[in-house]
TIMARNU-55475 format. One line per field, with one value per residue (C-alpha): x, y, z; residue number from 1. Coordinates in Angstrom, 2 decimals, decimal comma. Each point is the difference from the previous one (the first is absolute). Example, Ala and Ser with C-alpha at 12.3 -4.5 7.8 and 13.67 -1.06 7.14 Angstrom:
2
c1: [12,30 | 1,37] $
c2: [-4,50 | 3,44] $
c3: [7,80 | -0,66] $
seq: [1 | 2] $
This chain:
391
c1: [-12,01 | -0,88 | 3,18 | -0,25 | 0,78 | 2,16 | 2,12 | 0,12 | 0,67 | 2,28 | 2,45 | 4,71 | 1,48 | 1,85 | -1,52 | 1,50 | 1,90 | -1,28 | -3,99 | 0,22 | -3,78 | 2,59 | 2,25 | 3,70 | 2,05 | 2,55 | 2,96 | 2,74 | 2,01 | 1,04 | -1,52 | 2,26 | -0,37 | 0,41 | 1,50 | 0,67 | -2,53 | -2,34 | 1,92 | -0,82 | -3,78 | -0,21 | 2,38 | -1,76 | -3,63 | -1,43 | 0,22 | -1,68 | 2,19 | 1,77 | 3,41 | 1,11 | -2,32 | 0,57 | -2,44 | -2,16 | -0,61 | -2,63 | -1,51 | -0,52 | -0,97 | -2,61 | -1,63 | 0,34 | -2,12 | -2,15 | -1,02 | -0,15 | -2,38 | -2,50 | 0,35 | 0,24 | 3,26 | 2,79 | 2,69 | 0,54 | 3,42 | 0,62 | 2,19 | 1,29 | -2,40 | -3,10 | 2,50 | 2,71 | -2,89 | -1,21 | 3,42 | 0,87 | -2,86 | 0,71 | 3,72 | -1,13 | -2,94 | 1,64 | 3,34 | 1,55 | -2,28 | -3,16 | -3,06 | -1,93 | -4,17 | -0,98 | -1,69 | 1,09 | -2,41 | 2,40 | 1,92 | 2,75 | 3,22 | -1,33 | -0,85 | 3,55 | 1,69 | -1,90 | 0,26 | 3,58 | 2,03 | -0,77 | -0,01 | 3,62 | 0,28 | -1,62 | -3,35 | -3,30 | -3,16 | -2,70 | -2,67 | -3,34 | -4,04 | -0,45 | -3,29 | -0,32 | -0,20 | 1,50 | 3,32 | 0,83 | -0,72 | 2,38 | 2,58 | 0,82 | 1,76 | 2,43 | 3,04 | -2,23 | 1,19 | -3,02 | -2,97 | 0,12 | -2,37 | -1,09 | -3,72 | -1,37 | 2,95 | 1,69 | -1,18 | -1,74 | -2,59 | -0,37 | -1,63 | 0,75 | -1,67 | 2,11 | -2,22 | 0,60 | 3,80 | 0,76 | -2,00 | 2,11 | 3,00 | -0,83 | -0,04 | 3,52 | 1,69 | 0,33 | -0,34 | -2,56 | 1,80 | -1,96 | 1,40 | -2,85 | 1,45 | -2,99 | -2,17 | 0,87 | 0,12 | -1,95 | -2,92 | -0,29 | 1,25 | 2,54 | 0,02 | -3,18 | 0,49 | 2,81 | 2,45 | 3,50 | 2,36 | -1,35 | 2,98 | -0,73 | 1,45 | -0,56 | 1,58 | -3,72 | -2,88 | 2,41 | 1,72 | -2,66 | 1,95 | 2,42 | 2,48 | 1,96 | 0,73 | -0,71 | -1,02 | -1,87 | 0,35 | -3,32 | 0,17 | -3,20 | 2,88 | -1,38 | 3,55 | 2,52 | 3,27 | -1,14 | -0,04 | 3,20 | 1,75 | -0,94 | 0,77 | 3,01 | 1,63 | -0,60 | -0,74 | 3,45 | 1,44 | -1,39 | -0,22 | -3,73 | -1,76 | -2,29 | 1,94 | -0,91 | -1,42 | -1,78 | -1,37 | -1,43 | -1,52 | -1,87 | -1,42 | -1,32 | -1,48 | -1,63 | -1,49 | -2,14 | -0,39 | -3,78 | -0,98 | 2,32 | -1,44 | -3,75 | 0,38 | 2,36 | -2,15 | -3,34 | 1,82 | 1,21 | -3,94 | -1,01 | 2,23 | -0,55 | -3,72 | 0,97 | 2,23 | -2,41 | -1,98 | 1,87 | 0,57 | 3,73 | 0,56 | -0,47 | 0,11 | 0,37 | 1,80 | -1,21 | -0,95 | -2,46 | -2,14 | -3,08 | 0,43 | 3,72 | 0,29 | 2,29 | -2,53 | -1,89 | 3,38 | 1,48 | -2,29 | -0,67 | 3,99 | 0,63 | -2,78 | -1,81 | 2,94 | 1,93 | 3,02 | 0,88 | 2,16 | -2,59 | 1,22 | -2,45 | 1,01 | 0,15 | -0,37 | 3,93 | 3,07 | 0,52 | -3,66 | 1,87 | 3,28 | -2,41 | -1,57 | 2,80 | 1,36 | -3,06 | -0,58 | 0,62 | -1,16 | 0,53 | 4,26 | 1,32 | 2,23 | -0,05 | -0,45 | -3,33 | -2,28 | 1,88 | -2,17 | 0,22 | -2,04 | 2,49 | 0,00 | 2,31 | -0,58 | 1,73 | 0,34 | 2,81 | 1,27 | 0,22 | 0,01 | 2,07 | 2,70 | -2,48 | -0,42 | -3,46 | -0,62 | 0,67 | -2,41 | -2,52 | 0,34 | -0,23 | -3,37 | 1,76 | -1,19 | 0,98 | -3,14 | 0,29 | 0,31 | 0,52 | -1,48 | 1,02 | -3,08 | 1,21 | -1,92 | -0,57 | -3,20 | -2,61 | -1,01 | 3,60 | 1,41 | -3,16 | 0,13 | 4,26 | -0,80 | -2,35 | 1,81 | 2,68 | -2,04 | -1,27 | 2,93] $
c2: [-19,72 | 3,79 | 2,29 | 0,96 | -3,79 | -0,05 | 2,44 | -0,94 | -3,67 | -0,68 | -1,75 | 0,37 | -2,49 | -1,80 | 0,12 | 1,64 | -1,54 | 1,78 | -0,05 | 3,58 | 1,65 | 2,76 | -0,08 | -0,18 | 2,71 | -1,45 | 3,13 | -1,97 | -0,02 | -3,15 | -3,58 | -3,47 | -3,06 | -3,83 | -0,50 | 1,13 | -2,13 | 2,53 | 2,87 | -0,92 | -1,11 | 3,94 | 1,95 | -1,48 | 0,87 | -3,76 | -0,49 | 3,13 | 0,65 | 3,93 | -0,01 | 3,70 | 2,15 | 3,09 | -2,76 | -1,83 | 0,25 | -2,08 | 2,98 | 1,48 | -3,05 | -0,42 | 3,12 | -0,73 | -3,46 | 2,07 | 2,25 | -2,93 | -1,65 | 2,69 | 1,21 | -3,59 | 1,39 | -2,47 | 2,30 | 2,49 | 2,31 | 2,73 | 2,62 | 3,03 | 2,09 | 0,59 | 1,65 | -2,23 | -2,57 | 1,80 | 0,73 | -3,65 | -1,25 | 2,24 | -0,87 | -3,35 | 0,21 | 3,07 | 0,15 | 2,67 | 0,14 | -1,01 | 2,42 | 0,00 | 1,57 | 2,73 | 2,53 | 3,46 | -0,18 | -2,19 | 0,78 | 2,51 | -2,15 | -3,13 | 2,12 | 1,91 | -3,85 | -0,71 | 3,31 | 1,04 | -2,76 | -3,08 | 2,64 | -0,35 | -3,31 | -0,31 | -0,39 | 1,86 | 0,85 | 0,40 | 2,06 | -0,28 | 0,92 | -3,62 | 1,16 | -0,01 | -3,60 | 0,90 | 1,83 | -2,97 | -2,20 | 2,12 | 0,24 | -3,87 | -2,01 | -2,40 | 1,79 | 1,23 | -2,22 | 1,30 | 2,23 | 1,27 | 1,99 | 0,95 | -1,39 | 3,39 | 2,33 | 2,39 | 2,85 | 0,25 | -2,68 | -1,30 | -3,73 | -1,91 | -2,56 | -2,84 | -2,87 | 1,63 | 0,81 | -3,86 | -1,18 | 2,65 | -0,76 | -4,22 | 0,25 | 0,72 | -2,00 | 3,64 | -0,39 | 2,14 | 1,39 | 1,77 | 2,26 | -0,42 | 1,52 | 2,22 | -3,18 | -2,71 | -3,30 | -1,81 | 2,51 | -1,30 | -3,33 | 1,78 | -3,51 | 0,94 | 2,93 | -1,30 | 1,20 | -1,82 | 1,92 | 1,99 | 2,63 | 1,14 | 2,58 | -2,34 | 3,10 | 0,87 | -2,09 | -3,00 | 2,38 | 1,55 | 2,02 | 1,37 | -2,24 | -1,24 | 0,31 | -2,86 | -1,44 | -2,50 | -2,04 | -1,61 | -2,49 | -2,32 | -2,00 | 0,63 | 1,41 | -2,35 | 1,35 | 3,55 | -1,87 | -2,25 | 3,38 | 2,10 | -3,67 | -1,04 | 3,13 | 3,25 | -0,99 | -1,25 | 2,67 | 3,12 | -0,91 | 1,66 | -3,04 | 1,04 | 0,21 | -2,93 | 2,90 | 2,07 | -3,65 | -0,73 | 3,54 | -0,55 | -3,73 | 1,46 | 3,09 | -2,64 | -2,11 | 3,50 | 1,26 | -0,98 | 1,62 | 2,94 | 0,44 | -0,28 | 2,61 | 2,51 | -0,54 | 0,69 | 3,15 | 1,25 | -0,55 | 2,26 | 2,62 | 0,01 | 0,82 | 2,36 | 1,98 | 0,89 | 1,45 | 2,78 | 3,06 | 0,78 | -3,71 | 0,43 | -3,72 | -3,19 | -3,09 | -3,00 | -3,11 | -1,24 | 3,14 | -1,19 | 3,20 | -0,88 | -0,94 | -2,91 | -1,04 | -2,82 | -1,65 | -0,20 | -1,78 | -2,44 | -0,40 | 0,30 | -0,38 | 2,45 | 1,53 | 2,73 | 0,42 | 2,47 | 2,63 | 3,20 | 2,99 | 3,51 | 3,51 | 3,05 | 3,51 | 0,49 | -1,63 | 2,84 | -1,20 | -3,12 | 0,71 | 1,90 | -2,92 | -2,23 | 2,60 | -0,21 | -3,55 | -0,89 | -4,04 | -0,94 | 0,01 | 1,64 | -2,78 | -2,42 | -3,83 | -1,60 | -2,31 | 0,82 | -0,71 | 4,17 | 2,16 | 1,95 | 2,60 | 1,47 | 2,40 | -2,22 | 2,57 | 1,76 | -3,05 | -3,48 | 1,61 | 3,23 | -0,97 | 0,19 | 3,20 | 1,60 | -1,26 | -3,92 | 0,77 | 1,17 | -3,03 | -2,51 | 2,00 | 0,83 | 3,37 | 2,38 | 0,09 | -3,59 | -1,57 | -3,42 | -1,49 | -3,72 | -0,93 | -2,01 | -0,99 | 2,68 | 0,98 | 1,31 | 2,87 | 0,84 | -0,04 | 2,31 | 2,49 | 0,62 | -0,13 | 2,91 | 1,90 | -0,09 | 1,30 | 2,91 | 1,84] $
c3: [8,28 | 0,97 | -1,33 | 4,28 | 0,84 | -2,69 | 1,18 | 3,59 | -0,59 | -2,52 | 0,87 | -0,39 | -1,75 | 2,76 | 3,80 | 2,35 | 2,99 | 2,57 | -1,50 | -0,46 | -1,26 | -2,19 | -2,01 | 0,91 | -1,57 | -1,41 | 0,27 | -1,70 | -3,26 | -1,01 | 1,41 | 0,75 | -2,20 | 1,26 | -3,43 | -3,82 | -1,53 | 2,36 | -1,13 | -3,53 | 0,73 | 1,74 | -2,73 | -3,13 | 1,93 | 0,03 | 3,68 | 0,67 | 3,05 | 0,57 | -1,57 | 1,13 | 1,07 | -2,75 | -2,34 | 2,99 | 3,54 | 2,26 | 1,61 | -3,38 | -2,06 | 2,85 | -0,72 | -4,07 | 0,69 | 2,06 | -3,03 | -2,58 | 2,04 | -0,05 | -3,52 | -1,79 | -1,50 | -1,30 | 1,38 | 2,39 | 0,06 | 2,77 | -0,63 | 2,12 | -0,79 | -2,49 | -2,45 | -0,07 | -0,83 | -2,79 | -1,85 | 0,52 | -1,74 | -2,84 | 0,01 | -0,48 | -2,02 | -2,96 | -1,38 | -3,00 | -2,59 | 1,32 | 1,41 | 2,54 | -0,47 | 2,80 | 1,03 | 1,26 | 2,66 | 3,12 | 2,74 | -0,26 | 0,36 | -2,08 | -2,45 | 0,17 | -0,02 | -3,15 | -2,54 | 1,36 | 1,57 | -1,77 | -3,43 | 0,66 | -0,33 | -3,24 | 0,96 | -1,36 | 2,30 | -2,22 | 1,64 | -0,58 | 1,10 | 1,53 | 0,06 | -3,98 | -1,05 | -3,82 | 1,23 | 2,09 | -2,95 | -1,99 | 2,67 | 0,53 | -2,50 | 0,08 | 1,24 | 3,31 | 2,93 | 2,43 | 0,52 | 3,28 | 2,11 | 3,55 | 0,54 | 1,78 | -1,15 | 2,31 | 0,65 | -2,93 | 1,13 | -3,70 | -0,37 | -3,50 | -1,29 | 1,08 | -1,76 | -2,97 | -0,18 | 0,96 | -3,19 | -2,11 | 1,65 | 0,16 | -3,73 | -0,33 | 3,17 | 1,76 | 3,81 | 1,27 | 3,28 | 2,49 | 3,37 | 2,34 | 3,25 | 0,17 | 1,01 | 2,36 | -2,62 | 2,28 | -0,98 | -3,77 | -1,89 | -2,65 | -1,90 | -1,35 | -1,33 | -2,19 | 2,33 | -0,60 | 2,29 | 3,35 | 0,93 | 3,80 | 2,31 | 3,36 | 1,85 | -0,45 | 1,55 | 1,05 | 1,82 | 2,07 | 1,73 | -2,02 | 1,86 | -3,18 | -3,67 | -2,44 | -3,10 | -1,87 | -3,30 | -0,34 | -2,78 | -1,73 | -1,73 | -3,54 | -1,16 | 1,71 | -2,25 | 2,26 | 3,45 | -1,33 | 0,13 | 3,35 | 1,77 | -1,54 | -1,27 | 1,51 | 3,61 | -0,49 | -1,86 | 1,91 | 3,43 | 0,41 | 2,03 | 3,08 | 3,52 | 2,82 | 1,91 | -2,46 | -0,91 | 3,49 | 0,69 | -2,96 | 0,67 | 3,07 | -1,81 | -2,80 | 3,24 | 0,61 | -3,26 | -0,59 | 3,43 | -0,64 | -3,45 | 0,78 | 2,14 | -1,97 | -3,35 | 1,87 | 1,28 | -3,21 | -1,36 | 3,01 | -0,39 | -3,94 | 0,60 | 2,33 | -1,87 | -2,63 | 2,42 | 0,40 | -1,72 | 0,13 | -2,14 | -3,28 | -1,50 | 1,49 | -0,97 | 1,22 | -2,18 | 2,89 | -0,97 | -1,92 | -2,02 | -0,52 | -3,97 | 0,58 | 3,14 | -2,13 | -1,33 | 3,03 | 1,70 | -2,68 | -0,17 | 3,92 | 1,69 | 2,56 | 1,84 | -1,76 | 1,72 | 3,03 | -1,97 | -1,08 | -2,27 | 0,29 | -1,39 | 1,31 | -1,44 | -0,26 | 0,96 | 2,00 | 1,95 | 0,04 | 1,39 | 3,14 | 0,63 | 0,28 | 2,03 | 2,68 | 0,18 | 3,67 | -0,31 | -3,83 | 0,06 | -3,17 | -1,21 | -2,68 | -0,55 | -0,40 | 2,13 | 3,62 | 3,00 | 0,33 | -2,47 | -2,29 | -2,25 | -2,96 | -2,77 | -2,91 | -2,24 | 2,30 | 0,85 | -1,33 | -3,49 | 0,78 | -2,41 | -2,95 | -2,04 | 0,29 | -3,40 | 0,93 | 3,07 | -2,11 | -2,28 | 2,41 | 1,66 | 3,13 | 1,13 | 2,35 | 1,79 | 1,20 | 3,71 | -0,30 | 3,86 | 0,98 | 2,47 | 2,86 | 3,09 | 2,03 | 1,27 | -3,31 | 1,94 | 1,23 | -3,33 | -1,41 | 2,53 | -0,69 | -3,82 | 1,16 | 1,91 | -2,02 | -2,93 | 2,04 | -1,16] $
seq: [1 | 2 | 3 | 4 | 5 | 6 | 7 | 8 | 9 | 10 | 11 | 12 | 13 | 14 | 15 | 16 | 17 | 18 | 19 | 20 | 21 | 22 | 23 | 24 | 25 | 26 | 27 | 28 | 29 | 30 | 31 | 32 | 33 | 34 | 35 | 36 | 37 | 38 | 39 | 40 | 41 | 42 | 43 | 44 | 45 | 46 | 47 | 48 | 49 | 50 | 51 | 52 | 53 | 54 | 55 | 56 | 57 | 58 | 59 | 60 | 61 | 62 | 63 | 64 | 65 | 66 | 67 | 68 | 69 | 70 | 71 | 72 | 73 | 74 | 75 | 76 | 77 | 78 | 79 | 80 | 81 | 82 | 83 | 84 | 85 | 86 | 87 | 88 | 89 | 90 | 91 | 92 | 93 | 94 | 95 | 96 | 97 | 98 | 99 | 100 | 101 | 102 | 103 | 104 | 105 | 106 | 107 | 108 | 109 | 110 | 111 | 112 | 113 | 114 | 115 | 116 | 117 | 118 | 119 | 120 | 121 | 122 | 123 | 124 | 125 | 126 | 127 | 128 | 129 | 130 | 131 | 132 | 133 | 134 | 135 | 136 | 137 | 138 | 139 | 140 | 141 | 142 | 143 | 144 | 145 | 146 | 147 | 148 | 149 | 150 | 151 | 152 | 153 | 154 | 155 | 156 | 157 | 158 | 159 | 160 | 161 | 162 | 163 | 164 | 165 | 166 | 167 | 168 | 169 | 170 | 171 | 172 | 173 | 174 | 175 | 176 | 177 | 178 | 179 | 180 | 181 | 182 | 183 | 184 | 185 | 186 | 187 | 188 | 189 | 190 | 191 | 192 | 193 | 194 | 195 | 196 | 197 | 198 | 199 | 200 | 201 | 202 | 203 | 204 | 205 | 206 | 207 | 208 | 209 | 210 | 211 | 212 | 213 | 214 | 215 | 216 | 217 | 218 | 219 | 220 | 221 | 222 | 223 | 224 | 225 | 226 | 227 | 228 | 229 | 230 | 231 | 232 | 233 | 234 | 235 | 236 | 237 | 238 | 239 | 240 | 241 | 242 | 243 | 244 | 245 | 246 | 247 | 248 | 249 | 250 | 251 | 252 | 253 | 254 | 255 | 256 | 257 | 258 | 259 | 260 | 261 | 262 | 263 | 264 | 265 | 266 | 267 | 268 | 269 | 270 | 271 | 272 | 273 | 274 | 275 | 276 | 277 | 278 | 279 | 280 | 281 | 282 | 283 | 284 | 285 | 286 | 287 | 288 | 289 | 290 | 291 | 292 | 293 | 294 | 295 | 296 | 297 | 298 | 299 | 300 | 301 | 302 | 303 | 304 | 305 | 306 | 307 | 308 | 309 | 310 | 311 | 312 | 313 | 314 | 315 | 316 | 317 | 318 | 319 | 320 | 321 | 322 | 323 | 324 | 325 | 326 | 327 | 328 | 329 | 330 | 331 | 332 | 333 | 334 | 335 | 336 | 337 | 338 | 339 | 340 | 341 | 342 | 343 | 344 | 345 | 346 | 347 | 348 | 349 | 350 | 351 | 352 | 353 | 354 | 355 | 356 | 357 | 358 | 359 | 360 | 361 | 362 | 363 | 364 | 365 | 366 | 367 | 368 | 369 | 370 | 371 | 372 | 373 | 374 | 375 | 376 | 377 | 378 | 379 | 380 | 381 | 382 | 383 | 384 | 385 | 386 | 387 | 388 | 389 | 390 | 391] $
């Protein structure tokens, strides 16, 4: 069936009375039992029924079936939001004394919960060039609990090999984990790439709109001691499961996505090619760019899309700040994959709190405007990028 169909018809666990074509959302904390053997059956997870709704809720299981269906995954988990979902799985998957393999090139804050916070707890991020096959061999060994990477990396627009870690990593029983907000994973089968754990901001394209924060645990079921724990422990232990209504904004987003995304990813394209004809943009950043480096790779790992969010560089940041100043269309916020078309110079921003040393580490410049395509008008979107750049 056609990931569209897929995510238009599948179908809640229990009918509802009233044949209603949504979801209901299910804004309650704790749920009535006819007896104890049912409290039992729904406490020890073997009924699959919602015991309190800090661990499972209808509304959001709903949306969890919804996103196993379409990505063939054993398990789905949402969270609160795409961070909480990432620092569960590595509460669950690392513990004092083991290390995790990584590069310096990933978004600010995972990158900040990885070499700072979890430092603290005894754990080591070993950082690596994921893009040089012998430092990765060197890295993992048999105290690293994961290798984990973002599949187009943000902003830096880096593409690894992903083949190629999972044998490495395969070897030595080291999930290969993968944070692939940047494309919708209904664009590509992760499975196939040796992907064992998908980590996904679904604030992002699930949201559409920017109406909610969430989540998601995507899990292939090739490390079951991992999935044993974000089930069974922490969803228990730190209270960080998905909301009924954050869950239900986001089923309808999914039911759109493939439309939404069709549109926003042949945008982003456009705009690319536009950008680099004009003189004021310096570089541009774009992995759907046949001249891109990592443009062959990624579409023999994703396919032809490439993802709405494009990066291009300006003379200065001061050229930069002036035209996020001017835009009149493009909003100047942050957040990804929003209907609206957004814009944010990164450097100032997401990574203000590192030294201009770590920036220049992790290849985030000051000349950088990171743009989030949405699905405005081609030509309206141009013309405000061109205005704006008249300054």
């Amino acid at each position: 069936m056609d990931c569209q169909t897929k995510a238009l018809h599948t179908t809640p666990m229990h009918v509802d009375p009233y044949g209603s074509l949504s979801v209901p959302v299910y804004h309650t904390a704790a749920y009535q039992f006819p007896d104890a053997a049912s409290m039992i059956e729904a406490f020890s997870g073997r009924s699959g029924e919602p015991d309190y709704s800090r661990t499972m809720n209808p509304t959001v299981t709903f949306l969890e079936d919804k996103v196993r269906s379409l990505t063939g995954a054993q398990s789905v988990t949402a969270f609160n939001s795409g961070m909480v979902a990432i620092s569960n799985f590595f509460l669950a998957a690392l513990s004092a004394g083991r290390n995790v393999v990584i590069s310096r090139h990933m978004f600010g804050n995972t990158y900040s919960l990885l070499t700072n916070t979890l430092k603290r707890f005894g754990i080591e991020a070993r950082i690596v060039d994921l893009l040089d096959i012998n430092q990765v061999v060197e890295a993992v060994d048999e105290n690293t609990g994961c290798l984990f990477l973002e599949i187009i990396t943000n902003p830096q627009l880096e593409v690894a090999d992903l083949n190629a870690l999972s044998v490495i990593c395969h070897r030595k029983h080291v999930p290969l984990v993968a944070d692939t907000t940047i494309l919708p994973f209904t664009e590509f089968d992760a499975r196939t790439l040796g992907v064992d754990f998908q980590l996904v901001s679904s604030t992002k394209y699930l949201s559409g709109g920017a109406t909610s924060l969430g989540g998601l645990i995507i899990d292939y079921g090739h490390f079951p001691e991992i999935d044993q724990r974000i089930k069974t422990e922490l969803l228990f232990n730190l209270g960080a499961y998905m909301t009924p209504h954050a869950a239900y904004m986001q089923t309808i987003g999914l039911e759109t996505l493939h439309a939404r995304y069709t549109l926003q990813s042949a945008n982003a394209l456009a705009i690319a090619r536009k950008l680099q004809t004009l003189p004021q943009v310096c570089k541009v950043g774009y992995v759907g760019l046949p001249d891109n480096p990592f443009h062959e790779l990624a579409r023999r790992q994703f396919g032809p899309s490439a993802g709405a969010m494009v990066t291009f560089d300006l003379a200065s940041q001061e050229a930069c700040f002036r035209f996020i100043d001017r835009l009149k269309l493009i909003y100047r916020a942050t957040n990804l994959f929003d209907n609206k078309s957004l814009a944010i110079h990164p450097y100032s921003t997401i990574f203000v709190n590192y030294t201009a040393q770590q920036k220049a580490e992790m290849d985030v410049l000051p000349t950088t405007i990171r743009l989030s395509v949405g699905l405005e008008s081609v030509d309206d979107l141009f013309a405000d990028i061109c205005q704006a750049l008249e300054a």
